[in-house]
C-alpha positions as CSV (number, residue, x, y, z in Angstrom):
1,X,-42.6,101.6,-32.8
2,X,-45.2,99.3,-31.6
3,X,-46.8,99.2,-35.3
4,X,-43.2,98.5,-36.4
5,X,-43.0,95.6,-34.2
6,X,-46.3,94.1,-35.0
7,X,-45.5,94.2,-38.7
8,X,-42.2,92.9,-38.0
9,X,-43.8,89.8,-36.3
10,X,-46.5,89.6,-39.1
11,X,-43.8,89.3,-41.9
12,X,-41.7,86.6,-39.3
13,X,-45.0,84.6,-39.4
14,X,-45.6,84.4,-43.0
15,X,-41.7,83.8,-43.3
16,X,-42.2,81.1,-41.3
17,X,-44.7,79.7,-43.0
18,X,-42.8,79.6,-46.3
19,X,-39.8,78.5,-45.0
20,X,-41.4,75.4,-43.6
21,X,-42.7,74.9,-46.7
22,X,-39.7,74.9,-48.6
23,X,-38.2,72.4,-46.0
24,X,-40.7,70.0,-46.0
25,X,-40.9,69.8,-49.5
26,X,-37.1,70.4,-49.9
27,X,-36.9,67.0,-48.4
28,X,-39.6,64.9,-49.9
29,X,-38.0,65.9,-53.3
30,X,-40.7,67.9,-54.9
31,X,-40.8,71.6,-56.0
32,X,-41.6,75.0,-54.0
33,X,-41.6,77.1,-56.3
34,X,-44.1,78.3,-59.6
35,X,-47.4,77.3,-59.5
36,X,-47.3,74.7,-57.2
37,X,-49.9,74.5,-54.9
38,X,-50.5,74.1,-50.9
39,X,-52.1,70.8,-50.7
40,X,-53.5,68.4,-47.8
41,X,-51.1,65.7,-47.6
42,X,-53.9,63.5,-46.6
43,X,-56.5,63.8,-49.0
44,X,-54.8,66.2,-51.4
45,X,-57.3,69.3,-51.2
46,X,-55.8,72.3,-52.3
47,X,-55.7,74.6,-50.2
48,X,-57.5,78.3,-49.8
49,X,-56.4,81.6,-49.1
50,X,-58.0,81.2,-45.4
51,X,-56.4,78.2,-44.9
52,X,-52.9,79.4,-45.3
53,X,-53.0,82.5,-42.9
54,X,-50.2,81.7,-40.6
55,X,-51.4,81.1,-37.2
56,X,-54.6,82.3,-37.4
57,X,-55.7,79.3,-39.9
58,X,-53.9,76.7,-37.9
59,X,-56.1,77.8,-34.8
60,X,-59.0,78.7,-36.1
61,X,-59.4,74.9,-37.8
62,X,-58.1,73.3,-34.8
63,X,-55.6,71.9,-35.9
64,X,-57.3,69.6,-38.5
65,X,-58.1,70.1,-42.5
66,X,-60.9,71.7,-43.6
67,X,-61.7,68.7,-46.0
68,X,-61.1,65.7,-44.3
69,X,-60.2,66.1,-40.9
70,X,-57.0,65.1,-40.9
71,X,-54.3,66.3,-38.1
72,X,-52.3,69.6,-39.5
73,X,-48.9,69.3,-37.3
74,X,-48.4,71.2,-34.8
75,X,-45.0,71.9,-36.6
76,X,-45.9,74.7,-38.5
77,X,-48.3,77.1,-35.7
78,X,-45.1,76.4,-33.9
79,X,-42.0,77.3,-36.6
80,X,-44.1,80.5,-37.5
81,X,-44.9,81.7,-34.0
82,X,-40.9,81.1,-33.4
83,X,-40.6,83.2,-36.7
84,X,-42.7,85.7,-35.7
85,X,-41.0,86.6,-32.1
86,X,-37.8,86.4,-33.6
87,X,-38.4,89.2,-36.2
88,X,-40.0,90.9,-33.6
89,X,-36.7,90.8,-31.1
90,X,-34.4,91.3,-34.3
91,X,-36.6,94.7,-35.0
92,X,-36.5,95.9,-31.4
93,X,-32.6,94.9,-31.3
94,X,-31.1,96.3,-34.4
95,X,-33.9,98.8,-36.0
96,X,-33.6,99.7,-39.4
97,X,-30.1,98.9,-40.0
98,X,-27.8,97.0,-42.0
99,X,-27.2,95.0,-39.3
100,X,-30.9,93.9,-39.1
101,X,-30.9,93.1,-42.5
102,X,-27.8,91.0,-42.0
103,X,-29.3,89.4,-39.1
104,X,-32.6,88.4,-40.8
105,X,-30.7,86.7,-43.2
106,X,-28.8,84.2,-40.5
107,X,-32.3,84.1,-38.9
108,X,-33.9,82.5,-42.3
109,X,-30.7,79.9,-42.4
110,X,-31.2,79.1,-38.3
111,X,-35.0,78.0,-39.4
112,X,-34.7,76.1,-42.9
113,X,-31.2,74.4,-41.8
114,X,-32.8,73.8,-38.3
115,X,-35.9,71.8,-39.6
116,X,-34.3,70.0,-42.7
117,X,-32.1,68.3,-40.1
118,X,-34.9,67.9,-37.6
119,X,-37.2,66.1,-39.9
120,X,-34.2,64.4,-42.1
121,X,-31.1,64.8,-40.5
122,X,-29.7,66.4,-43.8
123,X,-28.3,70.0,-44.5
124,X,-28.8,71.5,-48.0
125,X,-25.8,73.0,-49.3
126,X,-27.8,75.7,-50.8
127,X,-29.6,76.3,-47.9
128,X,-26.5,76.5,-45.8
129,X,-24.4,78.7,-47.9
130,X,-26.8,80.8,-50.0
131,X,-27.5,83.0,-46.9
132,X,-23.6,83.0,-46.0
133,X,-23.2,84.7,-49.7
134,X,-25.9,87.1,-49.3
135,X,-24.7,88.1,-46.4
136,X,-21.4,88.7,-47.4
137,X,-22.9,91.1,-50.2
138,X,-24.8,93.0,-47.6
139,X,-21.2,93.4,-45.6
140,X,-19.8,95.5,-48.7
141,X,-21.9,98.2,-47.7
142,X,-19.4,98.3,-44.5
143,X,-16.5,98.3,-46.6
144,X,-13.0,96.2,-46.8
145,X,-13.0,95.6,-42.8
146,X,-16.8,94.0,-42.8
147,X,-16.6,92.5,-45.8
148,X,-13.3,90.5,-44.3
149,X,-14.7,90.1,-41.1
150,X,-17.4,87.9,-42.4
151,X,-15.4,85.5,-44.9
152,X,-13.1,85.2,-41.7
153,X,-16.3,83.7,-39.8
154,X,-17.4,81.6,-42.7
155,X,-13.6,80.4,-42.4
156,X,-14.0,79.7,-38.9
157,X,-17.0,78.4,-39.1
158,X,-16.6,75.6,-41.7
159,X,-12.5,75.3,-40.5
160,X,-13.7,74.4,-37.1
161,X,-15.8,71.2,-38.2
162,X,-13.2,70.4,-40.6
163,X,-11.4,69.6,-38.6
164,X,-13.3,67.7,-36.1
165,X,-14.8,65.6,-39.4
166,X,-11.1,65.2,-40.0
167,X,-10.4,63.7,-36.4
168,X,-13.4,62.1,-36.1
169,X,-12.6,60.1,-39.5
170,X,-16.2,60.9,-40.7
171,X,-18.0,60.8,-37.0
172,X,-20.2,64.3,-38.0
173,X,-21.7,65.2,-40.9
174,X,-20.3,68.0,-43.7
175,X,-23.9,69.6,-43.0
176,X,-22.7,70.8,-39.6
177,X,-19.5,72.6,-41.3
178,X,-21.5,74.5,-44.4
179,X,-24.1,75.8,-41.5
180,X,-21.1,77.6,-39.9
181,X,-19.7,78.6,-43.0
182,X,-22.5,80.4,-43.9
183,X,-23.7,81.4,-40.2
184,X,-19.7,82.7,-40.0
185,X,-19.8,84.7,-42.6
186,X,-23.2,86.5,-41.2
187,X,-21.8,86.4,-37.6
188,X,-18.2,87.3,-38.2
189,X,-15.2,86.7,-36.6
190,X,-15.9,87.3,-33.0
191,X,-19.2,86.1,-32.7
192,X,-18.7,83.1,-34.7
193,X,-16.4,81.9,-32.2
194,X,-19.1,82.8,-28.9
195,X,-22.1,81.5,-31.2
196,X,-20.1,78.2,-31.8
197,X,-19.4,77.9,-27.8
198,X,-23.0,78.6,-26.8
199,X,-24.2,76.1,-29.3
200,X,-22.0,73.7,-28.3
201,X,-22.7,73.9,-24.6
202,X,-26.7,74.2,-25.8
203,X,-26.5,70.9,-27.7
204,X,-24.0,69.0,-24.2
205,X,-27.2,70.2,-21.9
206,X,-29.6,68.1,-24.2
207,X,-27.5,65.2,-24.7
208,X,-26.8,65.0,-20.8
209,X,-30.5,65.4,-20.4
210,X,-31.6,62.6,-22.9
211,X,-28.9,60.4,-21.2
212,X,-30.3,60.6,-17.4
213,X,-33.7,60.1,-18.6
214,X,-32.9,57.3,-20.4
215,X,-33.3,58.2,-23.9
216,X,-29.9,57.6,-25.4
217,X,-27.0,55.7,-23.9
218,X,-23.3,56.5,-23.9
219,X,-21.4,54.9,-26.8
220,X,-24.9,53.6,-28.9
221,X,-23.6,55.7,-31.5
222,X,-27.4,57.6,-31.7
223,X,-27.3,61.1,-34.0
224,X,-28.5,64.1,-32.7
225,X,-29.1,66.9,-34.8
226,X,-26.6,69.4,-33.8
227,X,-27.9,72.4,-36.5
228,X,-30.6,73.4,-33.7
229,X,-28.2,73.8,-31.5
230,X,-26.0,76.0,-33.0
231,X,-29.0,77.6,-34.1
232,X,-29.6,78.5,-30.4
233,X,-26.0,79.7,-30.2
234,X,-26.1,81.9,-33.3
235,X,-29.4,83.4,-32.2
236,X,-28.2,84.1,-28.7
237,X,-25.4,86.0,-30.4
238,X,-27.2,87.9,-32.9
239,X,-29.0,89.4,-30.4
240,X,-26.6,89.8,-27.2
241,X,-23.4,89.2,-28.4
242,X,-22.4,92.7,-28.1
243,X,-23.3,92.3,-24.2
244,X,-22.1,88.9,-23.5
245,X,-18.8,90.5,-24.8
246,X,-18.5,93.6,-22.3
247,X,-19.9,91.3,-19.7
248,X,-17.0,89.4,-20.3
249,X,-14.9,92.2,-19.7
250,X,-13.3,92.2,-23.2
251,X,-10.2,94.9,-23.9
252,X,-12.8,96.2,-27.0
253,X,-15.3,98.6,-26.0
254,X,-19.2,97.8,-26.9
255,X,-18.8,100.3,-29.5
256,X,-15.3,98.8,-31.2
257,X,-17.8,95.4,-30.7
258,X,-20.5,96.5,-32.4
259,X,-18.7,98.5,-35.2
260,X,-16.3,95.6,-36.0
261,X,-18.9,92.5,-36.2
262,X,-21.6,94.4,-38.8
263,X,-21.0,96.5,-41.6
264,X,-22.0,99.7,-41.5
């Protein structure tokens, strides 16, 4: 199991490696795909085999390019060691399951969706519902029930903004609705519903924060990315919604939990 693991967070780095590639670029309007090339956005060096290894190149040049010196961000040791342990708790939480595969799929959307509006402020569409479809493929190998399950979340999860867009008259962005939508349809019902709660709580605590510190102030009308915080939620969910649920004393059993929120 402990191999399992290790490759588990091996394959989260790397992930997260490519994923913050195809963000970064994603934004600045170029391509990620074919033959382009790792570069140095400083001088434009292309970049080697040893310079790409997640983690381990970040660390052993410092931090810096090999050619000119520039600063690497810190931004991408620290997206694929947040990769890395979350395939690792995925693994040790689901196994090899259909579930896990499921989850890993919401956990690629919770990164790429999280740093596009980080760095931009912007949600991709195709970012946002691509996994949501996937997903939902996945959830025919659970049959009828799973497979409705999920486009119920994806329902939820886009109906919920909608209407808050709707009330708002345009105060939050569409980018916050297709997350959910495709989140929802990976999560399901249930857990859309908890992940959307913990999220929203998540992202209160950080505004309340900025506020008494002085960072924002009530009724400036300042955007805060709120993707990263339902990121949090949907996480959190993925890996103990199950027991948030019977801690909560729900009528279901963990069993009629588990069997009803991933296809099996």
């Amino acid at each position: 199991m402990t191999e399992f693991l290790i490759t588990a967070g091996i394959f989260g780095a790397c992930m997260g490696s490519f994923l913050n590639v195809v963000a970064h670029r994603s934004i600045q309007n170029k391509p990620w795909w074919g033959n382009e090339r790792s570069i140095c956005e400083a001088c434009g060096h292309v970049l080697g085999f040893f310079e790409l290894i997640p983690v381990i190149s970040w660390l052993i040049l410092r931090g810096r390019c090999k050619n000119c010196g520039a600063k690497i961000s810190v931004r991408y040791i620290l997206v694929e060691l947040i990769c890395a342990a979350m395939a690792v708790m995925i693994v040790r939480r689901w196994g090899l399951s259909w579930a896990c595969l499921v989850v890993s799929v919401g956990a690629c959307s919770i990164i790429i969706n999280s740093l596009t509006d980080i760095e931009a402020g912007d949600v991709f569409d195709m970012f946002a519902i691509t996994p949501g479809v996937i997903a939902l493929i996945i959830r025919l190998a659970g049959g009828k029930s799973a497979f409705l399950d999920g486009l119920t979340g994806a329902l939820i999860g886009c109906g919920i903004f909608a209407l808050i867009i709707v009330i708002s008259r345009g105060g939050m962005g569409w980018g916050d609705a297709t997350f959910m939508c495709g989140m929802g349809a990976v999560l399901g019902f249930k857990f859309t519903c908890l992940a959307f709660y913990i999220g929203i709580m998540a992202g209160g605590l950080w505004v309340i924060a900025l506020m008494l510190i002085g960072k924002i102030k009530l009724g400036k009308g300042q955007a805060i990315p709120l993707v990263p915080f339902l990121a949090i939620g949907c996480f959190i969910t993925m890996i103990y919604g199950p027991e948030i649920f019977a801690y909560l004393d729900q009528r279901l059993t963990y069993t009629e939990i588990f069997k009803t929120s991933w296809p099996f």
